[in-house]
C-alpha positions as CSV (number, residue, x, y, z in Angstrom):
1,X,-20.7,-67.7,27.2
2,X,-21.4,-70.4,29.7
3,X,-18.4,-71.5,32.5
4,X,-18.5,-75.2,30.9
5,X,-18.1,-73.6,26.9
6,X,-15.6,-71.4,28.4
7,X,-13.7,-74.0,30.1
8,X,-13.3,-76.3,27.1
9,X,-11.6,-73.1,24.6
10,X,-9.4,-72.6,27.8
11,X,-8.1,-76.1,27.0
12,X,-8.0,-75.7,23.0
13,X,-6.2,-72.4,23.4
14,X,-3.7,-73.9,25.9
15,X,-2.9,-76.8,23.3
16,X,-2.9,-73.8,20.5
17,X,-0.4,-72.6,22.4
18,X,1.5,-75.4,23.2
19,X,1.7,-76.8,19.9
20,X,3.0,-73.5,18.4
21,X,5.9,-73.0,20.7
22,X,6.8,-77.0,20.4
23,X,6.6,-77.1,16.8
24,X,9.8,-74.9,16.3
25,X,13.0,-75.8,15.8
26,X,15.0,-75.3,19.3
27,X,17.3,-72.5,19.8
28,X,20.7,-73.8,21.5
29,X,22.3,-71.1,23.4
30,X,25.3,-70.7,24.5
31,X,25.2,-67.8,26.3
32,X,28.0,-67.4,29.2
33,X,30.7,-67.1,26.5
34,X,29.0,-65.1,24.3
35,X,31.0,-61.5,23.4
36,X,29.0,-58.1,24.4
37,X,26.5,-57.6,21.5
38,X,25.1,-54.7,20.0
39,X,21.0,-54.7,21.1
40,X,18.8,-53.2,18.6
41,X,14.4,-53.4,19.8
42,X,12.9,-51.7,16.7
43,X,9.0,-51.0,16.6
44,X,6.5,-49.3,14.6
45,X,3.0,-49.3,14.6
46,X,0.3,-47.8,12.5
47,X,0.0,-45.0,14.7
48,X,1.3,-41.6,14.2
49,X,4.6,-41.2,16.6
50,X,4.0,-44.4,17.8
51,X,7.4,-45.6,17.2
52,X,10.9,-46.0,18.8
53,X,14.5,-47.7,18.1
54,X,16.4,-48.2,21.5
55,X,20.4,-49.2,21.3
56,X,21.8,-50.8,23.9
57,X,24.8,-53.3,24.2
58,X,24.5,-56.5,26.4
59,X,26.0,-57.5,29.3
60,X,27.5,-60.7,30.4
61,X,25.2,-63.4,30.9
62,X,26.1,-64.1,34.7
63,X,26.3,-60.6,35.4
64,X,23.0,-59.8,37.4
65,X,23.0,-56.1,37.9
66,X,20.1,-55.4,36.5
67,X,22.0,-52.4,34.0
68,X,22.8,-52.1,30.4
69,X,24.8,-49.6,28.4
70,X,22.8,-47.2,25.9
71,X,24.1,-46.4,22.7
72,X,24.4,-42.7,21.7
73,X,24.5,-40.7,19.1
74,X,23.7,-43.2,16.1
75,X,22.2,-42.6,12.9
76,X,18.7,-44.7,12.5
77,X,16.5,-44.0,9.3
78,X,13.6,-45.6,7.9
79,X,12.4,-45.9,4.5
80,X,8.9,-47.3,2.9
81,X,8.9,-49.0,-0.5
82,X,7.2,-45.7,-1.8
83,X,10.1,-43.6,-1.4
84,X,9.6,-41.9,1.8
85,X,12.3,-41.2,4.5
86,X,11.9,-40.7,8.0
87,X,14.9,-39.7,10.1
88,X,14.9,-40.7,13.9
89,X,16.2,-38.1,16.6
90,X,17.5,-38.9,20.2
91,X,15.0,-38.6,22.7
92,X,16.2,-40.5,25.5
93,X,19.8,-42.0,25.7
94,X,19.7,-44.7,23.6
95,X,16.4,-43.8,22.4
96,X,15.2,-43.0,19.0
97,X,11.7,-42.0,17.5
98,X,10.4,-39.9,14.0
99,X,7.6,-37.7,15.5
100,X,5.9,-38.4,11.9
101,X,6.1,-41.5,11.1
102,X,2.8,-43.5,10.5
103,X,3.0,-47.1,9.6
104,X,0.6,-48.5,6.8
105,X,-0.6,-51.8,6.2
106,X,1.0,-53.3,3.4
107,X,3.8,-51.4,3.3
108,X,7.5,-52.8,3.6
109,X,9.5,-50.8,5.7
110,X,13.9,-50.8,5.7
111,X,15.1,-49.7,8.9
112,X,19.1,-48.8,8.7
113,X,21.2,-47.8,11.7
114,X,24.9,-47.4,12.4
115,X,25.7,-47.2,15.8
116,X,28.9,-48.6,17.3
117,X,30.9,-48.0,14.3
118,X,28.5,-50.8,12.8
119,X,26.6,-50.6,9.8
120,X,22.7,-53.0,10.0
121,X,19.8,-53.1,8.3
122,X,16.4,-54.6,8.3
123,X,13.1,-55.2,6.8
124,X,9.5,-55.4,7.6
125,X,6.3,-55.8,6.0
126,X,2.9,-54.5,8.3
127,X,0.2,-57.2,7.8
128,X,-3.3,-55.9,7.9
129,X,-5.2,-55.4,10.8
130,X,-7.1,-57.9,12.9
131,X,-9.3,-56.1,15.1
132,X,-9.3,-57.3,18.8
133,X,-13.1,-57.6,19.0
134,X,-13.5,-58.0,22.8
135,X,-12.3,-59.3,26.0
136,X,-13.7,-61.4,28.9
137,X,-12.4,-62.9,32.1
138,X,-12.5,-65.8,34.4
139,X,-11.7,-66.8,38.2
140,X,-8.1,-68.9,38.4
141,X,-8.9,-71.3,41.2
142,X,-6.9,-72.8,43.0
143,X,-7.4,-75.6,45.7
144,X,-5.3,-75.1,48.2
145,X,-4.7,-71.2,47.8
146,X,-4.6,-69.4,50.8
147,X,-8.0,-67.6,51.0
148,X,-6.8,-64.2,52.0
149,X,-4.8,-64.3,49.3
150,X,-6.5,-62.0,46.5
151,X,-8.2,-63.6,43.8
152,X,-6.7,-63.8,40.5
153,X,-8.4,-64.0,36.9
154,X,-7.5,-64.7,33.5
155,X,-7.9,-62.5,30.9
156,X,-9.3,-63.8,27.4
157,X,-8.9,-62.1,23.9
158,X,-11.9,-62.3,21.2
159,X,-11.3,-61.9,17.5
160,X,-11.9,-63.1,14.1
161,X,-8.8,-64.0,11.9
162,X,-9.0,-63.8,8.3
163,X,-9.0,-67.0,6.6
164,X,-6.8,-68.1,3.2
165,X,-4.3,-65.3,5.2
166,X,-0.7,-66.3,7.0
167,X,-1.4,-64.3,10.5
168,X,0.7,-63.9,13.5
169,X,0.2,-62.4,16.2
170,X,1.8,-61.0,19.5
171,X,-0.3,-60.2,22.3
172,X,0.9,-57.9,25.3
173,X,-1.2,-57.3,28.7
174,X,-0.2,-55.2,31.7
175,X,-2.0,-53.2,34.6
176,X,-0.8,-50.4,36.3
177,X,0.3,-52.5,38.6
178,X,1.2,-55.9,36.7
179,X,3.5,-56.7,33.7
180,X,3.0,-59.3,31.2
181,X,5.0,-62.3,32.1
182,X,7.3,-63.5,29.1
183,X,6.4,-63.2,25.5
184,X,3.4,-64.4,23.9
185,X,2.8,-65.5,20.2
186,X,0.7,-67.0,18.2
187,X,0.3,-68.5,14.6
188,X,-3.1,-69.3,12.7
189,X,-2.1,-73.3,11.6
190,X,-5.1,-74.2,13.6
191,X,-7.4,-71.5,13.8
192,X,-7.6,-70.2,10.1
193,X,-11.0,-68.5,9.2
194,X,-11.6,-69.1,12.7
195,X,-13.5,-66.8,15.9
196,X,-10.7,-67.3,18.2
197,X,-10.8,-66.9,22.3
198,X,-7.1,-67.3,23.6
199,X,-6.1,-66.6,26.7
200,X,-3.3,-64.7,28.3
201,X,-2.0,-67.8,30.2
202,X,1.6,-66.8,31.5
203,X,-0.4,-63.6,33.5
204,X,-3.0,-63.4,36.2
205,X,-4.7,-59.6,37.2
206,X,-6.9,-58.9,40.2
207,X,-10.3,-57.6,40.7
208,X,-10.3,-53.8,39.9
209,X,-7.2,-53.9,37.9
210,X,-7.8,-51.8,34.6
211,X,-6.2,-54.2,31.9
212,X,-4.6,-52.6,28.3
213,X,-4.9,-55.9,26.1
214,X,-3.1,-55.0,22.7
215,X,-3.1,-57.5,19.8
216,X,-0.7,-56.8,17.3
217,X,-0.2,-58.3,14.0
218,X,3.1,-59.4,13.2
219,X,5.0,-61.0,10.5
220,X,6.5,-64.4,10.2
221,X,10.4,-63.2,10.5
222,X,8.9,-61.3,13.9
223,X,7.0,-64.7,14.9
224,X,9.5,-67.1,14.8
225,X,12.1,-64.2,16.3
226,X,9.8,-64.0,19.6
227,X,8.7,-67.5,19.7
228,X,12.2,-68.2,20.3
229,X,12.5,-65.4,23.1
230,X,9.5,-67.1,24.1
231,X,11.1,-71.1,24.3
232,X,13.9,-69.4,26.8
233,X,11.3,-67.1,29.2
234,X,13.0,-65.6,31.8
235,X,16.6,-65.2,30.6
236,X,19.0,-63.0,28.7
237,X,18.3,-62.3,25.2
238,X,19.5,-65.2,23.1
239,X,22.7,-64.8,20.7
240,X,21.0,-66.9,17.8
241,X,17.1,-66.4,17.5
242,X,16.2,-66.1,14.3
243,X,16.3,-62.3,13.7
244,X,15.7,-60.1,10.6
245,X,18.8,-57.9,11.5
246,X,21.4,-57.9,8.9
247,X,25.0,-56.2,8.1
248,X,27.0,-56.8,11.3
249,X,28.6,-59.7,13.9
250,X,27.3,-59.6,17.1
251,X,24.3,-57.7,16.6
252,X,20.8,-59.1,18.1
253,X,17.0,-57.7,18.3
254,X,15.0,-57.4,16.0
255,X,13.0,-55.1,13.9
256,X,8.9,-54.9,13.7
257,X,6.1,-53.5,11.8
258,X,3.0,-53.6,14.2
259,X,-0.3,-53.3,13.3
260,X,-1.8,-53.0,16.3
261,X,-5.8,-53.1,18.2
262,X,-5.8,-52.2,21.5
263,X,-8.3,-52.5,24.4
264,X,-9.0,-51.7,28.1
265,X,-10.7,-54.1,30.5
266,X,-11.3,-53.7,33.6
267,X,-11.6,-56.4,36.1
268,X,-14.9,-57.1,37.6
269,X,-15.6,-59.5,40.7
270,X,-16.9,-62.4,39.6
271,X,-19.9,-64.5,41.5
């Protein structure tokens, strides 16, 4: 792929991106009077093990310690719409995962918890698969960097998405050394049917770094849950994103069936 070719999906991708995050509705936050809330981050992917629930309660918004209280000792199940039942067991403080479970596509999954003396629920459905075909990369430059600083690239993803299908997607990036800056979503309203090259704009990696890319497909309650997260970057987690947890005041998080493709890149100089 030629530098100019390249160039001109950087721009598309950008307005993708742009477009998605504008086009939903704006979550209004009111965060330093909000009470402590019960924090439920529920994932599983369609990968044996490859699941966890951590419980945690927030703290106050202008509180800047940096700590959180885990939740012990709850009771987290999940069930798939074919009867099975998978019981989750304490790991860490506040951390839960089933050893066995193994999401499949097209299956809806019920997660229920009580914790807290509070009784939740939720639901998710995996989507199939959308393999992340490849990745590439490309210099950031910048005009009036300092030139002993080290140079940075951006890291592009590659893949096909289905057409006639409702995808979403949630891409994650880190190095050893760098994490993924804020949350990145995506929708297919303009890219249906479509070979697709979006970037991972919010993050830059240096030469040499060894990159793990993973795209996951998400569903729409998940979408429109992170693409709030993503419309207030940097801050606490929001008391009123749309979330698909149910059964109890003051709860927030959410609950997600991942399927997941997953790459390694590693960061080559570039001429």
């Amino acid at each position: 792929m030629n530098k100019l070719k390249l160039n001109i999906l950087t721009i598309i991708s950008i307005c993708f991106a742009l477009v998605f995050t504008s086009c939903e509705k704006v979550v209004d936050l009111d965060l330093d009077d909000a009470p402590q809330a019960l924090v439920i981050e529920a994932l599983l992917h369609d990968s044996i093990g490859d699941n966890y629930v951590i419980i945690s309660k927030s703290k106050p918004f202008n509180e800047n310690t940096g700590t959180f209280e885990t939740v012990s000792g709850a009771t987290v199940v999940v069930t798939d719409n074919f009867g099975n039942s998978f019981s989750f067991i304490e790991v860490l403080a506040g951390v839960y995962n089933s050893p066995t479970l193994k999401g499949i596509e097209g299956r809806t999954y019920v997660l229920s918890v009580y914790a807290d003396g509070k009784s939740i629920t939720a639901q998710s459905t995996m989507p199939p698969k959308i393999n992340l075909d490849s990745l590439s990369h490309q210099k950031i430059n910048r005009p009036f960097s300092d030139p002993n600083d080290p140079q940075q690239y951006r890291i592009y993803t590659h893949f096909y998405d289905t057409p006639n299908f409702n995808n979403y997607y949630r891409i994650k990036a880190s190095s050893r050394t760098v994490k993924q800056k804020g949350v990145l979503v995506l929708s297919d309203n303009l890219i249906d049917g479509d070979n697709v090259v979006f970037p991972i704009f919010q993050t830059e990696f240096e030469e040499n770094d060894t990159v793990s890319v993973q795209l996951l497909s998400i569903d729409e309650v998940n979408y429109r849950y992170f693409n709030a997260l993503a419309s207030s970057q940097g801050g606490e987690v929001p008391g009123n994103p749309e979330t698909n947890l149910n059964g109890a005041e003051n709860v927030v998080g959410f609950f997600a069936a991942y399927a997941k493709s997953e790459r390694k890149f590693i960061v080559t100089p570039l001429p």
